[in-house]
NUFIKOL-868174 format. One record per atom (N, C-alpha, C): x, z, y. Coordinates in steps of 0.001 Angstrom, whole numbers, padded with zeros to 6 digits, always signed. Each point is the difference from the previous one (the first is absolute). Last residue first. Example, Ala and Ser with C-alpha at 12.3 -4.5 7.8 and 13.67 -1.06 7.14 Angstrom:
BEGIN
+012850+007080-002250
+000820+000060+001190
-000770+000730+001090
+000290-000070-005720
-000890+000000+001190
+000900+000000+001200
***
This chain:
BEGIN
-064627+041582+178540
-001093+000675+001552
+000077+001340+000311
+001427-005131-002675
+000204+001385+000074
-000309+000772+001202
-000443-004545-001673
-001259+000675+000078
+000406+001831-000385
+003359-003841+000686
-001221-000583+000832
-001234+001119-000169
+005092-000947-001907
-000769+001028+001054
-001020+000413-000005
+001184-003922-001986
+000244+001152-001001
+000082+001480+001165
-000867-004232+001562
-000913+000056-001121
+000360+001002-000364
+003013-001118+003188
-001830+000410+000483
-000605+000314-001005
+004044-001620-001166
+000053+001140+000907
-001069+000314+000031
+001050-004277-001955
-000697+001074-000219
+000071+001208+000171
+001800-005208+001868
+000263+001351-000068
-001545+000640-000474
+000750-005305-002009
-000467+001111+000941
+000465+001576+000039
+000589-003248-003566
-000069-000901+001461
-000321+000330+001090
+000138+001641-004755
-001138-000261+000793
+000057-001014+000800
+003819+001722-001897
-000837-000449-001343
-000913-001110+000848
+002820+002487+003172
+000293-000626-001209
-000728-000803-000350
-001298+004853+000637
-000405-001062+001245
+000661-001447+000156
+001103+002792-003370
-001299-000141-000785
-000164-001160+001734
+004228+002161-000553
-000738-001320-001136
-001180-000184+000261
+001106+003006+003640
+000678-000761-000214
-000176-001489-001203
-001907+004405-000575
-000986-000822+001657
+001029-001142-000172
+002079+002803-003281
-001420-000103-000258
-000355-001091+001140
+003678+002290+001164
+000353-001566-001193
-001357-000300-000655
-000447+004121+002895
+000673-001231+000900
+000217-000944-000651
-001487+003542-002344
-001107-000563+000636
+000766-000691+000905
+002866+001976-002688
-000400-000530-000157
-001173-000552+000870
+002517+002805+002032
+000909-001372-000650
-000997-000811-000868
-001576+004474+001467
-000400-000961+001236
+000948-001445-000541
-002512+002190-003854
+000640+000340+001051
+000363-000718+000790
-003771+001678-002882
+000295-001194+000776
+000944+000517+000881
-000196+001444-005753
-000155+000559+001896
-000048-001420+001047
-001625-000876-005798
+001113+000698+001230
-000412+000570+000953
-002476-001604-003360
+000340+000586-000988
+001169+001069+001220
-002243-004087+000760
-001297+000856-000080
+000379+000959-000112
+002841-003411-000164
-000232+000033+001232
-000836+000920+000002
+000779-001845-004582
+001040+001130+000600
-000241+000524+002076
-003174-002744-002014
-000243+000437-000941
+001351+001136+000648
+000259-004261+001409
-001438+000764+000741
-000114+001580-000846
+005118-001838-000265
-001424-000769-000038
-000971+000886+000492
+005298-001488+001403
-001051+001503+000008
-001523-000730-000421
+004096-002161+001675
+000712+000730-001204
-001165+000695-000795
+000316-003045+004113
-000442+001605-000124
+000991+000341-001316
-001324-004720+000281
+000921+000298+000837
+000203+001424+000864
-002665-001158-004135
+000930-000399-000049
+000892+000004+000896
-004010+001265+000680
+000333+000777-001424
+001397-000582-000120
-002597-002197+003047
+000586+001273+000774
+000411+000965-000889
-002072-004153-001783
+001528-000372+000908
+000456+001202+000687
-004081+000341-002600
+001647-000121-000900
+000987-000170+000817
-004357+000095+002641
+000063+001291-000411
+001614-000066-001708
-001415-004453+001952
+000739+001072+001046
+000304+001081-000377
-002503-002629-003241
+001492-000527+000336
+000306+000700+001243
-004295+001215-001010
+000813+000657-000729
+000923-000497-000145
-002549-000511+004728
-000343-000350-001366
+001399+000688-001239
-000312-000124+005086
+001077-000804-000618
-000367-000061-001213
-002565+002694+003326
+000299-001160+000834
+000565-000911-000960
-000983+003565-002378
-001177-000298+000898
+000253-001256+000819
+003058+002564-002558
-000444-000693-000380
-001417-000256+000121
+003160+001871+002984
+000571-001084-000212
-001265-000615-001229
-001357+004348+001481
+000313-001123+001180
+000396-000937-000582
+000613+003146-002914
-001634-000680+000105
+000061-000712+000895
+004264+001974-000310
-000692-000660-000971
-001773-000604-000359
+001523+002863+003558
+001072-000606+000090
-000355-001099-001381
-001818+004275-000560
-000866-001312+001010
+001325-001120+000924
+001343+003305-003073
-000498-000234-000357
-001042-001448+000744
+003803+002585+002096
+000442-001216-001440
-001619-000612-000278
-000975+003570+002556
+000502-001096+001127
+000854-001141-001471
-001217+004313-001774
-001229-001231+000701
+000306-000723+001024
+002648+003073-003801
+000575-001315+000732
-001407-000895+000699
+000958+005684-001955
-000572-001289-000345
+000230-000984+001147
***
């Protein structure tokens, strides 16, 4: 299962509302729904942070790290 995709997608539509959380559907290839469905792999989770940090206007590195322990 894809929980780094997954919250990768909540991040954006938290900071970017549900026109962000489409814009990273669209420039991914990958909706919230298939992101749940995958492996986080290391290619993808790099084009993931990439659009989505993008979207935001901001690196989300930290965020999607941030509360692994």
């Amino acid at each position: 299962m894809a929980d780094k995709l997954v919250k990768i997608y909540d991040i954006v539509t938290k900071l970017a509302g549900l026109e962000g959380r489409m814009k990273l559907a669209v420039k991914t290839g990958v909706s919230r729904t298939q992101a749940a469905e995958i492996e986080d792999s290391p290619d993808k989770l790099a084009k993931f942070v990439k659009e989505a940090s993008d979207i935001v206007g901001r690196d989300i590195s930290e965020l999607v790290e941030g509360d692994k322990k």
